[in-house]
MARMITI-627865 format. One line per 4 residues: number of its first residue (from 1); their letters; for each residue x, y negated, z negated of N, C-alpha, C. Coordinates in steps of 0.001 Angstrom, whole numbers. Each point is the difference from the previous one (the first is absolute). Layout:
residues N
NUM> a> X Y Z X Y Z X Y Z; ... $
This chain:
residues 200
1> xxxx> -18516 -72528 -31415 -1032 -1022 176 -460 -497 -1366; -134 -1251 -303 -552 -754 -928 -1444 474 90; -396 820 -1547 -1551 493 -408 -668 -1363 424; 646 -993 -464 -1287 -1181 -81 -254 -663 1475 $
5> xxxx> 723 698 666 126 -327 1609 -1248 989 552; -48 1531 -547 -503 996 373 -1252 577 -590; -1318 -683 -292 -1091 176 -308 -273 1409 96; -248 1038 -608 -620 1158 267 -1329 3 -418 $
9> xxxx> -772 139 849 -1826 126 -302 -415 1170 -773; -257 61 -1290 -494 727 -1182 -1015 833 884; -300 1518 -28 -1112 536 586 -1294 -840 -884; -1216 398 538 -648 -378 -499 -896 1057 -1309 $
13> xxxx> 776 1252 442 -760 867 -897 1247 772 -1484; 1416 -1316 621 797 279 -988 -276 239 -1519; -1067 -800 -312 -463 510 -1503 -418 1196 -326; -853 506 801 -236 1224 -34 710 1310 -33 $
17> xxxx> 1144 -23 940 1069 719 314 734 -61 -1810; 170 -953 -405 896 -191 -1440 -900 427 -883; -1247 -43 28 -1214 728 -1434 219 1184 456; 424 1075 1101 -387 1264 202 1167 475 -534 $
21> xxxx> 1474 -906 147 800 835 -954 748 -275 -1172; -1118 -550 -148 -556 125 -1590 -737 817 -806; -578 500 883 -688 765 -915 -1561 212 918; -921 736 -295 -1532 279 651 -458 -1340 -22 $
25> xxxx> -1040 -469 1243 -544 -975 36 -1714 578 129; -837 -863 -719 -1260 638 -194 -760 -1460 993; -1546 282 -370 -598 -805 832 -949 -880 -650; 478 -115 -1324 -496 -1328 -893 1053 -956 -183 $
29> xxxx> 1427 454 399 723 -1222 478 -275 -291 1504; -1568 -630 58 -145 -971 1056 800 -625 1248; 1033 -780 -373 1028 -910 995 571 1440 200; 1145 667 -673 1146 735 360 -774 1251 1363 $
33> xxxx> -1593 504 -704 -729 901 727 -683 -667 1150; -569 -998 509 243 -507 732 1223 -124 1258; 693 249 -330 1357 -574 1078 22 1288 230; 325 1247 -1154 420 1456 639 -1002 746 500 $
37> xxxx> -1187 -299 218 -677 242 1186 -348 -1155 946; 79 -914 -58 -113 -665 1210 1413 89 1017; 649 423 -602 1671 95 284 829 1399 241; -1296 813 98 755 1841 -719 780 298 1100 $
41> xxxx> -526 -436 1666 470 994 773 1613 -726 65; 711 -1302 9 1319 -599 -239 300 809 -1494; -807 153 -1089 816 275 -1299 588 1558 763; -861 219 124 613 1798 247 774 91 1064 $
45> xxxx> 298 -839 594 969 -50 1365 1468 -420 -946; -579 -622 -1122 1228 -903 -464 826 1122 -696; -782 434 -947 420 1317 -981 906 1465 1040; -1353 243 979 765 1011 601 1341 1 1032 $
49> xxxx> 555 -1539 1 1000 324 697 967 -116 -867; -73 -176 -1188 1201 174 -1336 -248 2139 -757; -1257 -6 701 -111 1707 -774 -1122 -50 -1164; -541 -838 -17 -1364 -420 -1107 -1304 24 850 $
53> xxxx> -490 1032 -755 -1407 35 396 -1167 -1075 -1085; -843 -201 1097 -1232 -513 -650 -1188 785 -381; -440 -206 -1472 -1194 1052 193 -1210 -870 -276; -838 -496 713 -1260 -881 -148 -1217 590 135 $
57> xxxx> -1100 -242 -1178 -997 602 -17 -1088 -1180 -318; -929 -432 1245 -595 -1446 -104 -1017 910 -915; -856 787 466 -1126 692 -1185 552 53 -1364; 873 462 -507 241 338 -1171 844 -1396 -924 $
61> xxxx> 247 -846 1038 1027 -1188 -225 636 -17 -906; 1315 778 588 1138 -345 -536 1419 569 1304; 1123 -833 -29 708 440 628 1785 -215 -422; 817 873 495 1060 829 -611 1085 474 1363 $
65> xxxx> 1232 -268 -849 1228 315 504 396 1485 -63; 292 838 968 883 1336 -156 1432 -46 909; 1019 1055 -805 1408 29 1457 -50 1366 -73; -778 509 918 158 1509 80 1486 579 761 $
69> xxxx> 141 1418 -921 1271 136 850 204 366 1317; 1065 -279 736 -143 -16 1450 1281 1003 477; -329 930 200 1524 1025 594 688 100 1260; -880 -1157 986 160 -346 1149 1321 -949 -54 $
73> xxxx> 24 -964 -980 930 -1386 24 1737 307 -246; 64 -376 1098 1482 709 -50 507 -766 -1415; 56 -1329 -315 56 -457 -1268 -746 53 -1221; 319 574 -862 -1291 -220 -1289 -32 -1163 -881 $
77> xxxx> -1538 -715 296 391 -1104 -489 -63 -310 -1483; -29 -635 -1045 86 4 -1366 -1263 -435 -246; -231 217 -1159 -1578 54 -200 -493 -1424 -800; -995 -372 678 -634 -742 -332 -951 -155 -550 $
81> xxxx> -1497 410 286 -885 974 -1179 855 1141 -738; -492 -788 -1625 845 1568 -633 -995 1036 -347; 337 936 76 -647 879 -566 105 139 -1161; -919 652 -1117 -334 -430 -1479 -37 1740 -92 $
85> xxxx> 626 401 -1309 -8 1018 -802 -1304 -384 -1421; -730 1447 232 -1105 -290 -1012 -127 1141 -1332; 10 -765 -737 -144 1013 -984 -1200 794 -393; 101 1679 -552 -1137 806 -128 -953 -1177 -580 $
89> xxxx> -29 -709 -867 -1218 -785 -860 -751 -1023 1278; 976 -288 309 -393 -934 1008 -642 512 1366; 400 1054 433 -1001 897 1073 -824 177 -783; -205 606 -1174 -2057 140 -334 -124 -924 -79 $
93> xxxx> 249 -1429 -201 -682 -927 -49 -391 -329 1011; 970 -86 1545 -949 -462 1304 -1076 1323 744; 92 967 -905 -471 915 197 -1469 -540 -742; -119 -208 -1027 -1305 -386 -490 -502 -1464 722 $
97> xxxx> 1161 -616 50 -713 -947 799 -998 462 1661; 928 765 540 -534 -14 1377 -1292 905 -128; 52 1430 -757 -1299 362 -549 -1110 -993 -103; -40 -742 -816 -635 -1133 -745 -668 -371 1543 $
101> xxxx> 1143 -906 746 -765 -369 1086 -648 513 1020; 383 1560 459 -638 1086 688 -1440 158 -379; -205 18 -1614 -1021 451 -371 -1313 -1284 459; 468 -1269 -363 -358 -1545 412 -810 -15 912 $
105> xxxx> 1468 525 956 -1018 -190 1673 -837 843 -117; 388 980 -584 -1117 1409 873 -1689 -472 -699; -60 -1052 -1069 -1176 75 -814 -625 -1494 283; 790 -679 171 -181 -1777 719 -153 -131 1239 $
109> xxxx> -719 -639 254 -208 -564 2014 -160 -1296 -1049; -338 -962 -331 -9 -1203 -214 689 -991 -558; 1391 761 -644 986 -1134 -751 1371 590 1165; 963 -481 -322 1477 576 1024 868 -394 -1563 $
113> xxxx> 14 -403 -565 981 -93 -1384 -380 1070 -1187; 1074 472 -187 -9 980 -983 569 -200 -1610; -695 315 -1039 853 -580 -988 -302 996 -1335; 1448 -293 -545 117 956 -1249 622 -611 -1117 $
117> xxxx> 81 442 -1164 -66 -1049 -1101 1440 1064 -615; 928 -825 -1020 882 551 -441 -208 1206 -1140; -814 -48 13 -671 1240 -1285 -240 1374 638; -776 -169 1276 -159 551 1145 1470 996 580 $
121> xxxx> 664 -1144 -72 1047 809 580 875 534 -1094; 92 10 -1498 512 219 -956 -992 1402 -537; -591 288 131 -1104 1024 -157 246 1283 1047; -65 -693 1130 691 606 1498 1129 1198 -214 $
125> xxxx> 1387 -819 -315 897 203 -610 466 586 -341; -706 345 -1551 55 112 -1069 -222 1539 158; -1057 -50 1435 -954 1927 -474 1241 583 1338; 587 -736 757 1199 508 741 844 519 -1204 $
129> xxxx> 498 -858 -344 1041 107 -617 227 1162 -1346; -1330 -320 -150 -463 1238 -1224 1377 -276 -1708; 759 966 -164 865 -228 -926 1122 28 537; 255 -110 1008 1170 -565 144 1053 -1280 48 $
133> xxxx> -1198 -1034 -888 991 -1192 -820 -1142 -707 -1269; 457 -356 -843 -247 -537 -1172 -1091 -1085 470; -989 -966 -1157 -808 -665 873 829 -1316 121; 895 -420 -800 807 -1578 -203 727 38 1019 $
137> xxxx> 726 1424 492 1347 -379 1101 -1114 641 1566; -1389 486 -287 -553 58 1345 -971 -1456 752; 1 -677 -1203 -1034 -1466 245 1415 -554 271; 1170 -248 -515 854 -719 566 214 327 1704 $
141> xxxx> 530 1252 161 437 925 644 -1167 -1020 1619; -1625 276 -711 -1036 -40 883 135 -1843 399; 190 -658 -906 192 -1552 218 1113 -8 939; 983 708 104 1117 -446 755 -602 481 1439 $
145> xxxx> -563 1128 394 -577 623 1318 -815 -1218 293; -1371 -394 -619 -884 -663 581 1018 -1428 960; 970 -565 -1427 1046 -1031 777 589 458 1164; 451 940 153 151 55 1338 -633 401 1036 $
149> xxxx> -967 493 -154 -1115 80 712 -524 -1379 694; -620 -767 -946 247 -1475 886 930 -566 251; 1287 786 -181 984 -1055 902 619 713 1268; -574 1009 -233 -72 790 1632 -1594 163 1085 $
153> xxxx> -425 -1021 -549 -1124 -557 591 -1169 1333 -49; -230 336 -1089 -816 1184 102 -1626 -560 -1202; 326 -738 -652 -492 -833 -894 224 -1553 53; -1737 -427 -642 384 -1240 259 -570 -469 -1377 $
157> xxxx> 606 -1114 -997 -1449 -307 -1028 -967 -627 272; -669 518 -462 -1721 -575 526 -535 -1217 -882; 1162 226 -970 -410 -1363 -897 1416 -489 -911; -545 -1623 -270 1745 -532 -695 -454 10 -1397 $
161> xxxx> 1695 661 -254 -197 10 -1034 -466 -1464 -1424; -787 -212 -894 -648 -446 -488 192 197 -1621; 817 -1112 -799 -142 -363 -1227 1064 780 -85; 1042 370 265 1478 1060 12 -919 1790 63 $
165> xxxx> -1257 3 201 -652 1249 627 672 1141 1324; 436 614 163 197 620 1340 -1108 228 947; 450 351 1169 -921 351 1298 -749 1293 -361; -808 189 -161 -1159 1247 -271 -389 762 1096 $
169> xxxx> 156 -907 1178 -864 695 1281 1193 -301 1030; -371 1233 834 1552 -150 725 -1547 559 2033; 105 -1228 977 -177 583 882 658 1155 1219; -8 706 334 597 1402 846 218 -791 1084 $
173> xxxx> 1253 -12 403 109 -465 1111 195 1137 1447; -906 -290 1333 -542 740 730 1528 625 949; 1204 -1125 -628 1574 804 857 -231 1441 -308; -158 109 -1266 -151 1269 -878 119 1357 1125 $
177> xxxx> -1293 -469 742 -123 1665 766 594 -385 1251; 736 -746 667 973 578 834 1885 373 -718; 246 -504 -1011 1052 340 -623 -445 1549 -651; -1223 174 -470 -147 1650 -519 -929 -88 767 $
181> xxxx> 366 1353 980 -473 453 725 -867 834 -185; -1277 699 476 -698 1172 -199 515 1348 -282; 1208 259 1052 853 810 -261 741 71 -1030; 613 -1430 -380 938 1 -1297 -834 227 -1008 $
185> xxxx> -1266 -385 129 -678 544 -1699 -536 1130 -253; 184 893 1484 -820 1162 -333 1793 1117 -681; 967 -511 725 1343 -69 -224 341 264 -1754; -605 -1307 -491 413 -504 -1189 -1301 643 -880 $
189> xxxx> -924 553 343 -1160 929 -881 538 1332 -81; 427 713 1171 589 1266 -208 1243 407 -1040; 1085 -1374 360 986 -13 -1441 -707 -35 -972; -594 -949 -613 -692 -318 -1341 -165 1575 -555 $
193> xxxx> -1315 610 1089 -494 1477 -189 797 753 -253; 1630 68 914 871 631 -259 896 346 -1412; 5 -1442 -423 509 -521 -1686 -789 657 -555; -1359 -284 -84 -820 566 -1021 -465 1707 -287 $
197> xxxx> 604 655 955 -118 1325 45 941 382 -662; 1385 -1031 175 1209 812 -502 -47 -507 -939; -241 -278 -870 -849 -510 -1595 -537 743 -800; -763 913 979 -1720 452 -677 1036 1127 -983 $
């Protein structure tokens, strides 16, 4: 059949469906957050019959793609969310982050944004890390984590950069605590403890 014969009607929440695998969708992108909740119960119908889950959290606003594994499927299908390998530097870092924001809530009832400044988290760091790297290759080391940190949607800058200045303040983004879990950080405190004993 001739395409131009054969109109196919675009869903209407097709945009949405294409930002989710892309990457986390939050709820200061307005239009895109909009559609994936006005639209969730088709998105998640859409996802789960390919093996993609939806994870939507209107309180905390933000929402996210998973392909959990399935041992039922007589076929295994190839993966589509990838899963990400993290490095030790980079777990204390979402480790201080999610701290950071634990501590937030537990002391705030009146703001929902959390925010920490790059010094903050270089200080952080620094008393993790103790001597186990130099300060030139651990500020590099720490610049490269924070970058990916916001590009795994865990950070956001809170401000542009200004006069060739960098971003100073980095907001916590609230994905944070369903990707680290309560469990995973009580998980990821006992190692730490564990390292540091076999040290002492």
């Amino acid at each position: 059949m001739d395409p131009e014969q054969h109109e196919t009607k675009i869903l209407p929440y097709a945009g949405a469906v294409i930002r989710l695998l892309q990457g986390a969708v939050f709820d200061d992108d307005a239009d895109i957050w909009h559609k994936v909740t006005s639209f969730q119960r088709q998105i998640h119908q859409f996802f789960w019959q390919i093996g993609i889950v939806l994870h939507l959290d209107e309180r905390e606003g933000f929402a996210y793609l998973s392909q959990p594994d399935r041992e039922d499927e007589v076929e295994q299908l190839p993966r589509l969310v990838r899963r990400r390998a993290i490095s030790y530097e980079l777990t204390l870092l979402l480790l201080i982050l999610r701290e950071r924001l634990e501590a937030f809530d537990s002391s705030t009832f009146d703001a929902t944004k959390c925010f920490i400044t790059k010094q903050e988290i270089i200080e952080a760091m620094e008393l993790l890390l103790g001597e186990k790297t130099n300060q030139v290759k651990g500020l590099n080391r720490i610049d490269s984590d924070i970058k990916k940190a916001v590009s795994y949607g865990f950070l956001k800058a809170a401000s542009a950069p200004q006069d060739g200045l960098e971003v100073l303040t980095y907001e916590i983004r609230r994905i944070i605590k369903a990707k680290i879990t309560n469990q995973m950080l009580e998980t990821i405190r006992e190692q730490l403890e564990e390292a540091d004993d076999a040290t002492v």
